[in-house]
FILUM-569091 format. One record per residue (C-alpha): residue number from 1; residue in one letter; chain; x, y, z. Coordinates in steps of 0.02 Angstrom, whole numbers, plus 50000, padded with zeros to 5 digits. Example, Ala and Ser with C-alpha at 12.3 -4.5 7.8 and 13.67 -1.06 7.14 Angstrom:
% residues 2
<r k="1" r="A" c="A" xx="50615" yy="49775" zz="50390"/>
<r k="2" r="S" c="A" xx="50684" yy="49947" zz="50357"/>
This chain:
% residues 252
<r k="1" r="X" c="A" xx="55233" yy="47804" zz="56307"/>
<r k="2" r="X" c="A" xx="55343" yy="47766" zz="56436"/>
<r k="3" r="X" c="A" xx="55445" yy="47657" zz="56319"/>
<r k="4" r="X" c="A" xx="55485" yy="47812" zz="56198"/>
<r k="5" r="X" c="A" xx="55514" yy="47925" zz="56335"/>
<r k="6" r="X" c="A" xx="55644" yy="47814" zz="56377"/>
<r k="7" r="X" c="A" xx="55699" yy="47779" zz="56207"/>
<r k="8" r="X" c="A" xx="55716" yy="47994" zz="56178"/>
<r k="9" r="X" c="A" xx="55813" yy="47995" zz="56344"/>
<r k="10" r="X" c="A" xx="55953" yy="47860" zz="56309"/>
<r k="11" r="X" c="A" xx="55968" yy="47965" zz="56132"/>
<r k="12" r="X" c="A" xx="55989" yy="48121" zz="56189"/>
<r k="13" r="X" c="A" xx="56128" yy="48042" zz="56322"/>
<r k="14" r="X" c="A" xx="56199" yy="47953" zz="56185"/>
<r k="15" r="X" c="A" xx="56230" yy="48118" zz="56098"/>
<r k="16" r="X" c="A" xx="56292" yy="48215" zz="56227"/>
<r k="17" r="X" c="A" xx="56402" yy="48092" zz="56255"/>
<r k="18" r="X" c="A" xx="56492" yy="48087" zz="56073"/>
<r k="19" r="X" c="A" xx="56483" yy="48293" zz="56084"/>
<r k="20" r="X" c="A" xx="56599" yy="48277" zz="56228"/>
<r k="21" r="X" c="A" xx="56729" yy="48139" zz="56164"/>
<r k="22" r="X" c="A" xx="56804" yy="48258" zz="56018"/>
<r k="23" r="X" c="A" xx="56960" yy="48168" zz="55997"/>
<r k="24" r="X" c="A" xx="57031" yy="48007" zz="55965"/>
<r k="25" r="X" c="A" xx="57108" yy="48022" zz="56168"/>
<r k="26" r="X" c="A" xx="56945" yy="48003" zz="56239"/>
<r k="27" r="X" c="A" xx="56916" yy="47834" zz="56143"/>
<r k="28" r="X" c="A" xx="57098" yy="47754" zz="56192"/>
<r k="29" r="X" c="A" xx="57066" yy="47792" zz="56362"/>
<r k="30" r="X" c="A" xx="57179" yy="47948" zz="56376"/>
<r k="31" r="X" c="A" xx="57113" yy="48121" zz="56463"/>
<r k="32" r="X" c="A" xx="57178" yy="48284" zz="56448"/>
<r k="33" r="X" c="A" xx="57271" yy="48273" zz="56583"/>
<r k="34" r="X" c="A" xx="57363" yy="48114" zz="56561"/>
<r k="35" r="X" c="A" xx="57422" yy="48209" zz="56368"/>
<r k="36" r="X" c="A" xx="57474" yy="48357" zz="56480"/>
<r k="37" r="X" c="A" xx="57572" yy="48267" zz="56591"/>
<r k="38" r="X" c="A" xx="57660" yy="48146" zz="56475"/>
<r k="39" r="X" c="A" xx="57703" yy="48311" zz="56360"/>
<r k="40" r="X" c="A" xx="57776" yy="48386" zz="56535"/>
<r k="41" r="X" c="A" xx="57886" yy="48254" zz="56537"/>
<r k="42" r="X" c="A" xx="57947" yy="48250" zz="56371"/>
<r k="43" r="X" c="A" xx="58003" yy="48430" zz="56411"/>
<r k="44" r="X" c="A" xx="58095" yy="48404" zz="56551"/>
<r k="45" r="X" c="A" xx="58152" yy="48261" zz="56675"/>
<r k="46" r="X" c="A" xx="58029" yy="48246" zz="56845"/>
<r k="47" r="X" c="A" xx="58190" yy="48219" zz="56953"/>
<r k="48" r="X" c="A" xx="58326" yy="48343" zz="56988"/>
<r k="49" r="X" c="A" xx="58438" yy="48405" zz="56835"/>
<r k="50" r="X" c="A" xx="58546" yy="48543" zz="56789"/>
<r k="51" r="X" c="A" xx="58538" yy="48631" zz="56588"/>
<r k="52" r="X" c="A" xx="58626" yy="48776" zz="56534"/>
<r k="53" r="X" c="A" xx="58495" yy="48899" zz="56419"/>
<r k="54" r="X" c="A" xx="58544" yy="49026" zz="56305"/>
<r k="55" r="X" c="A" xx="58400" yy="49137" zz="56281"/>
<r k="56" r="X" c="A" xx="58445" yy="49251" zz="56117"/>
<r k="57" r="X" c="A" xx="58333" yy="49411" zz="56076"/>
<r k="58" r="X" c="A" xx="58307" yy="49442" zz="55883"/>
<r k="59" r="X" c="A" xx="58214" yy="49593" zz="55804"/>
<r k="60" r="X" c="A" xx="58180" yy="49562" zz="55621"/>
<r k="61" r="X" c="A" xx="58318" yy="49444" zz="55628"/>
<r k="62" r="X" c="A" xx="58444" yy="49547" zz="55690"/>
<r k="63" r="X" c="A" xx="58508" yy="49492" zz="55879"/>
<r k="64" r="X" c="A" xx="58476" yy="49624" zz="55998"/>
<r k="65" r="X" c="A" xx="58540" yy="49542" zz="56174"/>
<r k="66" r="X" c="A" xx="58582" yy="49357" zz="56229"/>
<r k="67" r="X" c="A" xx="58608" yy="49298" zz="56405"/>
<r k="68" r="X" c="A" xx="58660" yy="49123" zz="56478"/>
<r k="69" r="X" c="A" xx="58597" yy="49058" zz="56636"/>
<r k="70" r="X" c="A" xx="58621" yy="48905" zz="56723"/>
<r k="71" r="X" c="A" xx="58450" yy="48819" zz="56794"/>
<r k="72" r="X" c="A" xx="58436" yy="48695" zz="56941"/>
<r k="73" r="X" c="A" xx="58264" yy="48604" zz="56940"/>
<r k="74" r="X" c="A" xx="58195" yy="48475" zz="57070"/>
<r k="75" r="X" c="A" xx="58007" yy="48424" zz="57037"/>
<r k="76" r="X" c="A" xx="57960" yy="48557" zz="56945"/>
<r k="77" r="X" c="A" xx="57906" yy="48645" zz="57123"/>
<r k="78" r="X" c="A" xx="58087" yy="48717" zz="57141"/>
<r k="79" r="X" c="A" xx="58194" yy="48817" zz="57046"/>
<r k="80" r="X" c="A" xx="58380" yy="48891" zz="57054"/>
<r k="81" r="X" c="A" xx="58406" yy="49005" zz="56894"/>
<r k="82" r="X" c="A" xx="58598" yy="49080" zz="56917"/>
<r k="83" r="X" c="A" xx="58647" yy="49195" zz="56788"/>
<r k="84" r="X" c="A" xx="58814" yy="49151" zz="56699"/>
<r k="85" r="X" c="A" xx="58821" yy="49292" zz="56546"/>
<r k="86" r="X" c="A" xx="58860" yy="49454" zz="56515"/>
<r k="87" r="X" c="A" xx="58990" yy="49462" zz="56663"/>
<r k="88" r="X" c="A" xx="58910" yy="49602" zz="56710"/>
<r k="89" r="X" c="A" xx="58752" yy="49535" zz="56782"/>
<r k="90" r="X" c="A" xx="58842" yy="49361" zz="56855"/>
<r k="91" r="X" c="A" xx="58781" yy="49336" zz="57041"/>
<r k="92" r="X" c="A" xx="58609" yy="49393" zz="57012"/>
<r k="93" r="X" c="A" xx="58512" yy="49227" zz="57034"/>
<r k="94" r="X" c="A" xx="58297" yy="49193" zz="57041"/>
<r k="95" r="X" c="A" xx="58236" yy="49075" zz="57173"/>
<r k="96" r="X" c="A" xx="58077" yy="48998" zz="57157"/>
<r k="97" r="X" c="A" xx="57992" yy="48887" zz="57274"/>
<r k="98" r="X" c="A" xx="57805" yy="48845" zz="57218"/>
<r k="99" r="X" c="A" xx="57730" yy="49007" zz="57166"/>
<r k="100" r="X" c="A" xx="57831" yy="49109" zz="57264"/>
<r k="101" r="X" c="A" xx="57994" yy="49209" zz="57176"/>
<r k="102" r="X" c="A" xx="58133" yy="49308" zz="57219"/>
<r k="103" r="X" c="A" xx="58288" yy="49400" zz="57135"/>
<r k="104" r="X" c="A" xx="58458" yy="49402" zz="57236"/>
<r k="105" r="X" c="A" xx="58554" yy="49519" zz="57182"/>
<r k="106" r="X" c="A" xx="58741" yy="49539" zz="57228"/>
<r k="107" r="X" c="A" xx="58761" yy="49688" zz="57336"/>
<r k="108" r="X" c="A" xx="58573" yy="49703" zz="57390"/>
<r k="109" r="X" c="A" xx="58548" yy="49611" zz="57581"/>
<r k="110" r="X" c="A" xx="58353" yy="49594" zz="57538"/>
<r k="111" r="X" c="A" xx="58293" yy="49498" zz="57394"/>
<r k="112" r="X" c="A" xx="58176" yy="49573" zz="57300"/>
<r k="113" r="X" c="A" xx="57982" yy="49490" zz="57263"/>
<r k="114" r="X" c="A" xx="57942" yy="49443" zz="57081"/>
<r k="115" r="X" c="A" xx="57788" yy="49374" zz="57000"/>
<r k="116" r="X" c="A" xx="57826" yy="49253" zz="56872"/>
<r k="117" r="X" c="A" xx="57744" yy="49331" zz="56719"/>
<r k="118" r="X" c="A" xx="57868" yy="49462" zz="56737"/>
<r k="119" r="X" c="A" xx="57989" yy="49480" zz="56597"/>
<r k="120" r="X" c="A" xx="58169" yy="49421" zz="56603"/>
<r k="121" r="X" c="A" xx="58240" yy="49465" zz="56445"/>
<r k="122" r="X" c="A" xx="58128" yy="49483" zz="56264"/>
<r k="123" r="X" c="A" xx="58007" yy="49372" zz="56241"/>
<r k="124" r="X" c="A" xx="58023" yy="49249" zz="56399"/>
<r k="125" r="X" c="A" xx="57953" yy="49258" zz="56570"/>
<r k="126" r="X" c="A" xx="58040" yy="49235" zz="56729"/>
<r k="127" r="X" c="A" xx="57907" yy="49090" zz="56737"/>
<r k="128" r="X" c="A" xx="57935" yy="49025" zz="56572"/>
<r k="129" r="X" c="A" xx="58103" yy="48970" zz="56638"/>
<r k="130" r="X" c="A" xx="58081" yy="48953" zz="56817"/>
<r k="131" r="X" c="A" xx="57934" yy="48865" zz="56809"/>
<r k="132" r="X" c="A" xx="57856" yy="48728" zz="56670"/>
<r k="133" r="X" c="A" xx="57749" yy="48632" zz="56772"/>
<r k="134" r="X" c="A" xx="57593" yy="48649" zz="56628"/>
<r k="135" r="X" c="A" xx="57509" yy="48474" zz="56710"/>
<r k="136" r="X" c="A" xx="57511" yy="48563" zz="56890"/>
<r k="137" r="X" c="A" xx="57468" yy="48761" zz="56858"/>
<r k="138" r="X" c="A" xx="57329" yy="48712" zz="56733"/>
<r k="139" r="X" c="A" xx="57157" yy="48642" zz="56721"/>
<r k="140" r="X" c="A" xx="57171" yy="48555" zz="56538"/>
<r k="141" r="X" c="A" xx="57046" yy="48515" zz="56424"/>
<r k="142" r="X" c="A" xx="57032" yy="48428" zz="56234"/>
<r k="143" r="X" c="A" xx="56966" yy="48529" zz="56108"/>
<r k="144" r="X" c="A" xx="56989" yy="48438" zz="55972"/>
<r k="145" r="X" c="A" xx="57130" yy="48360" zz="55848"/>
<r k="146" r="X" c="A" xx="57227" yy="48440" zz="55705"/>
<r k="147" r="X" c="A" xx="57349" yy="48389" zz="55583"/>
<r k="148" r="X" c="A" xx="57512" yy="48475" zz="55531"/>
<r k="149" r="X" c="A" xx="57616" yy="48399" zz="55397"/>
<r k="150" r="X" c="A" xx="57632" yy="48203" zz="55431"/>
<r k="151" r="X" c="A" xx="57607" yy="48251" zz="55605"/>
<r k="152" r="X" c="A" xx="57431" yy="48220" zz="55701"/>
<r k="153" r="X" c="A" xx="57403" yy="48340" zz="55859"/>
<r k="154" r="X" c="A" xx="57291" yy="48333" zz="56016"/>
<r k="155" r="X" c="A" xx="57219" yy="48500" zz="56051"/>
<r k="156" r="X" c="A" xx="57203" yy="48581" zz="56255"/>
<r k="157" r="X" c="A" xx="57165" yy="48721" zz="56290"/>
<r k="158" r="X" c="A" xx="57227" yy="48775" zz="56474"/>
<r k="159" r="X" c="A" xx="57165" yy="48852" zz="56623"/>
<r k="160" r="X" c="A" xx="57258" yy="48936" zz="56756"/>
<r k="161" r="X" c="A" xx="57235" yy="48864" zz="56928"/>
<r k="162" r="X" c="A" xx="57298" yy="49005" zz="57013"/>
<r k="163" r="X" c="A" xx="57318" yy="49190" zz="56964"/>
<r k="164" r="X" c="A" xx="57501" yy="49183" zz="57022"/>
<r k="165" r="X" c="A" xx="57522" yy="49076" zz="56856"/>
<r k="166" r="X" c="A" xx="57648" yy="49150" zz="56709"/>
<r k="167" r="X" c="A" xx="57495" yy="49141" zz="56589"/>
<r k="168" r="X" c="A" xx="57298" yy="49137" zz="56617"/>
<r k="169" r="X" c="A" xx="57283" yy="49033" zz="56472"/>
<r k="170" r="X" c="A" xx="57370" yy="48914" zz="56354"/>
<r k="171" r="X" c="A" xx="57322" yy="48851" zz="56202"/>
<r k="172" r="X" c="A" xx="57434" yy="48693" zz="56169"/>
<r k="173" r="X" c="A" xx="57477" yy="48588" zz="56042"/>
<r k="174" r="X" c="A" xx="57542" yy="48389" zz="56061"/>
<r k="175" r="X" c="A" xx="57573" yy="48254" zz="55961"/>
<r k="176" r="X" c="A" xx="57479" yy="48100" zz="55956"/>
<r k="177" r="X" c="A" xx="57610" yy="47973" zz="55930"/>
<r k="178" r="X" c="A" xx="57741" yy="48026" zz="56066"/>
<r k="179" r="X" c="A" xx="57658" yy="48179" zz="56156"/>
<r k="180" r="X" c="A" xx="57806" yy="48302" zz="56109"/>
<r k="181" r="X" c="A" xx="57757" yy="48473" zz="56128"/>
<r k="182" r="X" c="A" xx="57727" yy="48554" zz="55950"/>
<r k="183" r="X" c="A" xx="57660" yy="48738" zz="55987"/>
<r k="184" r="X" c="A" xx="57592" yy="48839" zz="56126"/>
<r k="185" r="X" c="A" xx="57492" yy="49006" zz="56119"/>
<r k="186" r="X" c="A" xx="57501" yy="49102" zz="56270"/>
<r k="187" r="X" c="A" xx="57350" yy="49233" zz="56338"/>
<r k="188" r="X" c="A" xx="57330" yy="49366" zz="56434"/>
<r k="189" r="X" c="A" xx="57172" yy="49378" zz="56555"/>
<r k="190" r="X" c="A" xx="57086" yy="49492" zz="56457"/>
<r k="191" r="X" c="A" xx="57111" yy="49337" zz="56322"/>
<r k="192" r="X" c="A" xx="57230" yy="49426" zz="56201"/>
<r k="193" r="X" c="A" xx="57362" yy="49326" zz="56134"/>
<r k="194" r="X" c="A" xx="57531" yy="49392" zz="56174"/>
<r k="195" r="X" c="A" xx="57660" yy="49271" zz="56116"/>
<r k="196" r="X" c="A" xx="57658" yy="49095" zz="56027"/>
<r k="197" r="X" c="A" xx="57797" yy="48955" zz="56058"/>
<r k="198" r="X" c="A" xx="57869" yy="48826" zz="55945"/>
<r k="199" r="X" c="A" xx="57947" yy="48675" zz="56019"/>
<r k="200" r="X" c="A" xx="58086" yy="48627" zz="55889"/>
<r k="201" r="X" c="A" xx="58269" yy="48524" zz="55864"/>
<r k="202" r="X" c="A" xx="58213" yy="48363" zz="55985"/>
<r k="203" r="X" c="A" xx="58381" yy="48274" zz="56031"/>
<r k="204" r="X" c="A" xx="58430" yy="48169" zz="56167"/>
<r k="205" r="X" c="A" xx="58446" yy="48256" zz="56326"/>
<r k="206" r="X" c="A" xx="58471" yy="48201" zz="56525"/>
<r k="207" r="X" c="A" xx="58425" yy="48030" zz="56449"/>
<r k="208" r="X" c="A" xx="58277" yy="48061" zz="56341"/>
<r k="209" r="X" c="A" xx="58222" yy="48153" zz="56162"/>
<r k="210" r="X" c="A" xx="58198" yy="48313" zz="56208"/>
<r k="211" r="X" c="A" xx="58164" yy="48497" zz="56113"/>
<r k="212" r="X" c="A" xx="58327" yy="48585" zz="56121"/>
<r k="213" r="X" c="A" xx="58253" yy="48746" zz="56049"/>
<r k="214" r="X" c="A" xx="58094" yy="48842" zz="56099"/>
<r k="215" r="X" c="A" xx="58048" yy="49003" zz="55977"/>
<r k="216" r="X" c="A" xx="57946" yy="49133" zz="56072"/>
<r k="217" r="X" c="A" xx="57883" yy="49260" zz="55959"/>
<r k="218" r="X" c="A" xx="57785" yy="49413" zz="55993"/>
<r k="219" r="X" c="A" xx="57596" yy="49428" zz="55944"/>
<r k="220" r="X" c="A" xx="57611" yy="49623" zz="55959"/>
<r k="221" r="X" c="A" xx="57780" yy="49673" zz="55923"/>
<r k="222" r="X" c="A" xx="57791" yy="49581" zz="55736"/>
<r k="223" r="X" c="A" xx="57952" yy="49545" zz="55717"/>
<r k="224" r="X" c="A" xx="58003" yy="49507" zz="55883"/>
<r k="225" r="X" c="A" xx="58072" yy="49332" zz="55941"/>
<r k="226" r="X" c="A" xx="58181" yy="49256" zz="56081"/>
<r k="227" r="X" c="A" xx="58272" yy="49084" zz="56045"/>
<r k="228" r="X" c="A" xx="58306" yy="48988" zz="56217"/>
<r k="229" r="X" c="A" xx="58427" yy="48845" zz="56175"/>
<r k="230" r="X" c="A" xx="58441" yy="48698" zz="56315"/>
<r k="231" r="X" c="A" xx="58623" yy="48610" zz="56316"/>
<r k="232" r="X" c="A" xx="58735" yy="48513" zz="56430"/>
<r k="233" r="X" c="A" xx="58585" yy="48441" zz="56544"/>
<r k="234" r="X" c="A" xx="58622" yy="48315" zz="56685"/>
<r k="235" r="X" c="A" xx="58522" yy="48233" zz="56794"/>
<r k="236" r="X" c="A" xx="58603" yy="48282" zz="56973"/>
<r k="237" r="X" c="A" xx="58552" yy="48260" zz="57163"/>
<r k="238" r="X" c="A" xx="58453" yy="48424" zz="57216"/>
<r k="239" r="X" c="A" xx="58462" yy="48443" zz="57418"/>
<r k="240" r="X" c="A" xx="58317" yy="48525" zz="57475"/>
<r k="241" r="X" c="A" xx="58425" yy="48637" zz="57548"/>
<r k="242" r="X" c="A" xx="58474" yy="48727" zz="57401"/>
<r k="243" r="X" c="A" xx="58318" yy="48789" zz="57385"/>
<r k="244" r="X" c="A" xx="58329" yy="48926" zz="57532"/>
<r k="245" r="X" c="A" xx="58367" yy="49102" zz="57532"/>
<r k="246" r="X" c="A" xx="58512" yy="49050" zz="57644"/>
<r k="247" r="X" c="A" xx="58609" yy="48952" zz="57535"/>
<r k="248" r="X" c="A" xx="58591" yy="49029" zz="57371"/>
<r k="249" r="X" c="A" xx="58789" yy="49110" zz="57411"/>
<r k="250" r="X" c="A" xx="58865" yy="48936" zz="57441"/>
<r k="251" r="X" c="A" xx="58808" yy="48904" zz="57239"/>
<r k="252" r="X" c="A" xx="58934" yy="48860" zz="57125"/>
């Protein structure tokens, strides 16, 4: 008796064990978290850089508004976005150190508080370009695989950390072979879908094969989409010091 007790015991463990290794990842040693990170860094460098985005508002594919901003990045953890186009909106810059996020705004003394889900202009968040640090805002986990076209994709889905994150929840697509980001579903806390993102036109920039384009369409506004385009990236030297309230006027 004891024998088959033990027999029904390494079964069941044996089971429970291939129930929770869903995806090829778990057999070559990779967890959900190493696919998050590597896909972070296939988005953008870890060290300090510089990219010019174009974020372009579309409804029914007719352009409604486009804006040009100039980002300065250091780890992910700080964030300089300085607004470059229409004229009439240049000096207005977002500041964001960790969670925390401010507007500066040219004839205002006081900067005013943000949150990052906030919107900036369409479709996109203030934290959707302030802040892409997926690996350290989310608890990830693999669902499963899928397979689009000749492409073969891990499955996470995402859990906020925090609730100071841009999104509660992600669902997120990768690629197996060289963890580029393919799509991304983004949820509200009630767990309603409100936009979807597709990671598109990967070419080489601040050294590596990145995507150039991002399409952020509306779940309930059909119709609906903002194009951010990333250009003219450089890898730069970040001071610390640029990240304070006190030198945002000195930037050029």
């Amino acid at each position: 008796m004891e024998g088959e007790k033990a027999r029904r015991l390494l079964l069941a463990a044996t089971a429970g064990a291939s129930l929770s290794m869903p995806s090829v990842s778990a057999q070559a040693g990779l967890s959900a978290q190493d696919i998050l990170r590597r896909a972070d860094e296939v988005r953008f460098p870890q060290e300090g850089f510089e990219v010019l985005v174009n974020i372009r508002t579309a409804q029914d594919g007719r352009t409604r508004e486009e804006r040009l901003f100039k980002v300065l990045s250091k780890g992910n953890a700080n964030t300089v976005v300085l607004t470059v186009e229409p004229a009439s909106e240049r000096g207005q810059v977002l500041l964001m150190r960790g969670h925390d996020l401010w507007l500066f705004l040219p004839r205002v003394s006081q900067p005013v508080r943000l949150s990052l889900a906030q919107r900036l202009v369409g479709q996109v968040s203030n934290g959707d370009i302030a802040r892409a640090n997926f690996a350290g805002d989310y608890a990830p986990r693999l669902v499963g695989t899928e397979k689009a076209g000749n492409d073969e994709l891990y499955v996470l889905d995402l859990t906020a950390l925090e609730r100071t994150v841009t999104y509660p929840r992600v669902r997120y697509w990768v690629r197996q072979a060289d963890f580029r980001p393919y799509k991304a579903e983004f949820y509200s806390l009630s767990d309603r879908l409100l936009k979807t993102c597709r990671y598109e036109e990967f070419k080489p920039l601040g050294g590596k094969a990145r995507p150039t384009k991002l399409v952020m369409a509306d779940a309930l506004n059909k119709g609906e989409e903002s194009t951010l385009e990333y250009s003219s990236m450089k890898l730069r030297e970040l001071p610390d010091q640029i990240f304070t309230k006190e030198y945002l006027r000195r930037l050029d």
